[in-house]
N, C-alpha and C positions, 0 to 999 in steps of 0.2 A: 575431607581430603584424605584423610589416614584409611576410611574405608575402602574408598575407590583404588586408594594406592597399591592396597592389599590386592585388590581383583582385578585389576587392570595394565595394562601394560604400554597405555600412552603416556609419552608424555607429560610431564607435571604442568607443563604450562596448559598444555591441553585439558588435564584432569581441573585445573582453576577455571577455565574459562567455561566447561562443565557448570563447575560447582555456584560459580556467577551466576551462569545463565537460569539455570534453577531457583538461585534468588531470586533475581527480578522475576521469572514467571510467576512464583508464590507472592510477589510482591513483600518479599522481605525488608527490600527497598523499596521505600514510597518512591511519588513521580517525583523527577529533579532533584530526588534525593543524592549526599556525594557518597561514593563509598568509604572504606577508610584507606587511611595515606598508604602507599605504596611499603613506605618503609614498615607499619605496622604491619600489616597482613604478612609482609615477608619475617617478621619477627613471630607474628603470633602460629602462623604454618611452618616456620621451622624450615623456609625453603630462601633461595636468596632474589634480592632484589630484582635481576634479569631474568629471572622466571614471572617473576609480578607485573613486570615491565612486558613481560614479551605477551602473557594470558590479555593483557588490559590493551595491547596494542592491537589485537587481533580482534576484543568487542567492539573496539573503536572503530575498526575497518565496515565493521558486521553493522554499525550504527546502533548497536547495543546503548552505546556508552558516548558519552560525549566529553572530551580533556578541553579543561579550562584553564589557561595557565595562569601559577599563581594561587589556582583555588583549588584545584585535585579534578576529580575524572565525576563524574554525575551521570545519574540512568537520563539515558535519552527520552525526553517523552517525543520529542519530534519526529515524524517518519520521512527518511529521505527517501524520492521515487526515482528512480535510472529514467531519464526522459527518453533516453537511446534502446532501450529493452521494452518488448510487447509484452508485460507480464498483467494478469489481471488483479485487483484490486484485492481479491482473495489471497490468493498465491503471493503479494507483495506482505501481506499482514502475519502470516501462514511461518512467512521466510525468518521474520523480526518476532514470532514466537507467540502473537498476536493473535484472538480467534475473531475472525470477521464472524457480521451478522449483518443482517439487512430487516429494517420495517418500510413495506412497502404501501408507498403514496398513490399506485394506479397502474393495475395492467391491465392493457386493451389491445383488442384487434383493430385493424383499420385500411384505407388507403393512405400513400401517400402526401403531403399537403407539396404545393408548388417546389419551396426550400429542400425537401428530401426529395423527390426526383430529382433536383438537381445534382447534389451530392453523392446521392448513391446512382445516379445514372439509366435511373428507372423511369418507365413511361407512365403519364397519369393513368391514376386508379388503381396500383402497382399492390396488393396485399402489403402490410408490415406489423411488425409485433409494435410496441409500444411498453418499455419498463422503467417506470417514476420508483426512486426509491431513497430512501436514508440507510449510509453506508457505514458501518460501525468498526471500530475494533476495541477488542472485548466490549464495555459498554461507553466506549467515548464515541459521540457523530464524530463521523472526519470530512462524510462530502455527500451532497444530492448528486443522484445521480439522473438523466434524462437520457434514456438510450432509445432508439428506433431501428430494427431487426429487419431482416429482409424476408418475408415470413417462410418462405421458401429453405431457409437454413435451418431453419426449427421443425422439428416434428408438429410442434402444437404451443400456446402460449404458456402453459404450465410448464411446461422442459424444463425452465430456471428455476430453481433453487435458489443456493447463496451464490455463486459463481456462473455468471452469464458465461464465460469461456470454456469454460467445463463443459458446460450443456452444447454449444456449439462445438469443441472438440469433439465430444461423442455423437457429434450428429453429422461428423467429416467435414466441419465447416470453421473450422478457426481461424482469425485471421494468423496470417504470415507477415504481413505490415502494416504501417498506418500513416498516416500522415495526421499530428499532432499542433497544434497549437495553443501558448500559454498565452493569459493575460491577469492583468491585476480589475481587483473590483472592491466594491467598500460591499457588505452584505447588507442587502434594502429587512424591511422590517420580517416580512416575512421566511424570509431564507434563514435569517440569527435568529428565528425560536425554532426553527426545527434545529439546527444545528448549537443550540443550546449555547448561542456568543449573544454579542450586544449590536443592534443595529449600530450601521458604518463601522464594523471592525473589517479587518482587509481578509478579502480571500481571493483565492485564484482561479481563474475559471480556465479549463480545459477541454478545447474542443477535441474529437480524434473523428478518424476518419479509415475502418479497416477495411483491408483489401482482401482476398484469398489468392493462393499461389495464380491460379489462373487470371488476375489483373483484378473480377468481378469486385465491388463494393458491398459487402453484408452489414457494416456496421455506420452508425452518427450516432455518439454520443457529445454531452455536454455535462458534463458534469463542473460541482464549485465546490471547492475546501478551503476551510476552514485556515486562514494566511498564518493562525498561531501555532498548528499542528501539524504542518506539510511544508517540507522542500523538496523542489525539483533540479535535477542535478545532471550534468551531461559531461561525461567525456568527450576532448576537443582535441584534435590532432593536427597536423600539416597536412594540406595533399599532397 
């Protein structure tokens, strides 16, 4: 803090919440680790409590940070998803400081099967990509994923990387929206050893459904996470 202070010219709560963030990426802090109490850090940084208060309210917002009351503030190991924002899987992990990775279960070319023309609104025999995979951040599973491409949006089945969205943005085909559906599920035996949990622990299965600006369908995925490492989260309003 004394260093940054010297070369920098934000804000002190902002230079803490710097200097936080930096801890948990080096994992200074183990998972669900607490930090120390408010009053300390503002004693042992020589800065006052409403600058502690304000740095900690601001990871809290970012889901850095998780405030338990009664017990102090703790690193979040759990990732909250915006159910209302198109962001990709990547880009969500990216944001929370996280490095996705992927080990992939199966990619193939193919037609259609009845279930996807119907969703994606294609006629039998239709080309589509097909990408099975285990979706990581840093080295924790967080979800399988089951996506079916409309092969037409890809240059070729290799395109993907880590970030299916990436690849589709650069190829002028990203979705603009989706239509999204949440459910609850106990994970069968199979699913809790890739995702390294215990069969019948809970997880969530998300259907989505993207569209491109022009109405067209490019995307069905299916993807299931892990119900002890994922929240999904929605801002609710009046009409």
């Amino acid at each position: 803090m004394e260093t940054m202070g010297q070369t920098s010219s934000l804000p002190l709560y902002q230079l803490l919440q710097r200097a936080l963030r930096e801890a948990i990426d080096k994992r200074i802090f183990g998972p669900d680790e607490a930090l120390p109490a408010e009053r300390q850090l503002a004693s042992e940084l020589s800065i006052s409590r409403i600058t502690v208060r304000k740095a900690i309210d601001g990871l809290v917002d970012e889901g850095l940070l998780v405030r338990r009351p009664g017990s102090g503030n703790f690193i979040n190991t759990r990732i909250e998803k915006n159910f209302a924002k198109l962001t990709s899987f990547s880009e969500d992990m990216r944001a929370r400081g996280r490095t996705p990775r992927s080990v992939w279960l199966k990619r193939s070319e193919g037609t259609v099967t009845p279930e996807e023309a119907l969703r994606l609104r294609l006629s039998p025999g239709a080309p589509v990509y097909r990408f099975n995979r285990i979706r990581f951040a840093d080295d924790v599973p967080m979800c399988l994923e089951y996506a079916t491409i409309v092969a037409s949006a890809l240059p070729a089945l290799d395109a993907v990387d880590v970030s299916m969205y990436e690849a589709l943005e650069k190829a002028g085909n990203r979705p603009v929206r989706a239509l999204q559906r949440l459910s609850a599920l106990l994970l069968n035996a199979e699913q809790a050893a890739l995702l390294q949990a215990q069969q019948g622990d809970a997880g969530l299965a998300v259907e989505r459904l993207g569209f491109l600006r022009d109405g067209r369908a490019v995307e069905f995925c299916r993807s299931i996470f892990r119900g002890d490492m994922y929240d999904f989260v929605a801002e609710l309003s009046t009409p």
